[in-house]
N, C-alpha and C positions, 0 to 999 in steps of 0.2 A: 482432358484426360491425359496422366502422365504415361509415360512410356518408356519402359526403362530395360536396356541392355548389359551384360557387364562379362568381361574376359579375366578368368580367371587365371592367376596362376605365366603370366606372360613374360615370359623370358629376356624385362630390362628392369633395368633398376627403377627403383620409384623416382628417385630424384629425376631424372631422364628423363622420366617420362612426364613428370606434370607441368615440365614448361612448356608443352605440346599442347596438352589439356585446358592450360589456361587459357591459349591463346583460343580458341574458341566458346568458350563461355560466353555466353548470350548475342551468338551470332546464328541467323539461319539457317538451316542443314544445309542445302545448298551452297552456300556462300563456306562453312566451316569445311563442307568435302573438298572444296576448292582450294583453301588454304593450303587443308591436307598433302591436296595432290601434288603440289609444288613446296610442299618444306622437304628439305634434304635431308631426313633421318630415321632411323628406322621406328624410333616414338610415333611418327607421325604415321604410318605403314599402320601399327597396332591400333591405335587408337581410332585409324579412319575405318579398321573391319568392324569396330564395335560401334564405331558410329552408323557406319550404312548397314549391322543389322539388328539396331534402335529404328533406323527408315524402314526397314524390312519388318519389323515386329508392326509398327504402326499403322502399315499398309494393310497385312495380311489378318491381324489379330485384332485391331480394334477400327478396321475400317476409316484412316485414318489419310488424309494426303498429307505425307510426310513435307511434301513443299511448304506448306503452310504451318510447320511447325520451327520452334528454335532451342537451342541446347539451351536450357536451362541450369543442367548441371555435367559439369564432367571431372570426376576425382578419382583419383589413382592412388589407394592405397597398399602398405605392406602385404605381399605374399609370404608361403614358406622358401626360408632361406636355407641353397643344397651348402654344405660343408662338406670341404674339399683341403687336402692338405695337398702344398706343396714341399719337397725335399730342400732342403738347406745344408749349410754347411756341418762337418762334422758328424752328420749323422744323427740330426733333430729334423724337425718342420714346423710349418709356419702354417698357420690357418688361413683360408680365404674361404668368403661367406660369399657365392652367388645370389643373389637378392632375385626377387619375384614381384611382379606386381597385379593389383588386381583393379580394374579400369571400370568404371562405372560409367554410362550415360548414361541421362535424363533426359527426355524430350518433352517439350510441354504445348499446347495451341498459342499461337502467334495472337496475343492481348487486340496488337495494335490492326490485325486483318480484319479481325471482325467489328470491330466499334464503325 
């Protein structure tokens, strides 16, 4: 059974974030909290809340040991972007697009535990 979490709306940019994302794809929760806990950015901070409550969903809602499970998917798609001006010379401005992103896990049963 999959098991799926997603943080909507997360205040980094997509790019940022899905080099974070990749690096745990098709590794054990465990092992990808671990990662988590020790990369030094704040992608990695985001990404690991919505991982451990994918753990949290699987434990409480489908009776599930999260341990025995592995990311099977994790994708970080565009959110809505805030537009914001900042002042420039002469008395015009210049646009900047704050980007959003929207973080999906997938958790799926670990194939190779149970054979």
């Amino acid at each position: 059974m999959k098991v799926v979490s997603t943080y909507k709306s997360a205040r980094i940019s997509p790019l940022k974030a899905r080099d974070v994302a990749r690096e745990i794809q098709g590794l054990p929760v465990s092992e990808a909290i671990n990662i988590l806990n020790f990369t030094p950015r704040k992608a990695a901070h985001l990404v690991g809340k919505t991982l451990k409550a994918a753990a949290a969903n699987a434990e409480n809602n489908h009776d599930t040991d999260p341990e025995s499970m592995i990311v099977e998917e994790a994708t970080v798609t565009d959110g809505p972007s805030y537009r914001r001006f900042k002042p420039r010379a002469r008395g015009s401005a210049s646009a900047i697009k704050r980007r959003t992103s929207h973080i999906r896990i997938v958790l799926a049963p670990n194939e190779d535990e149970d054979a």
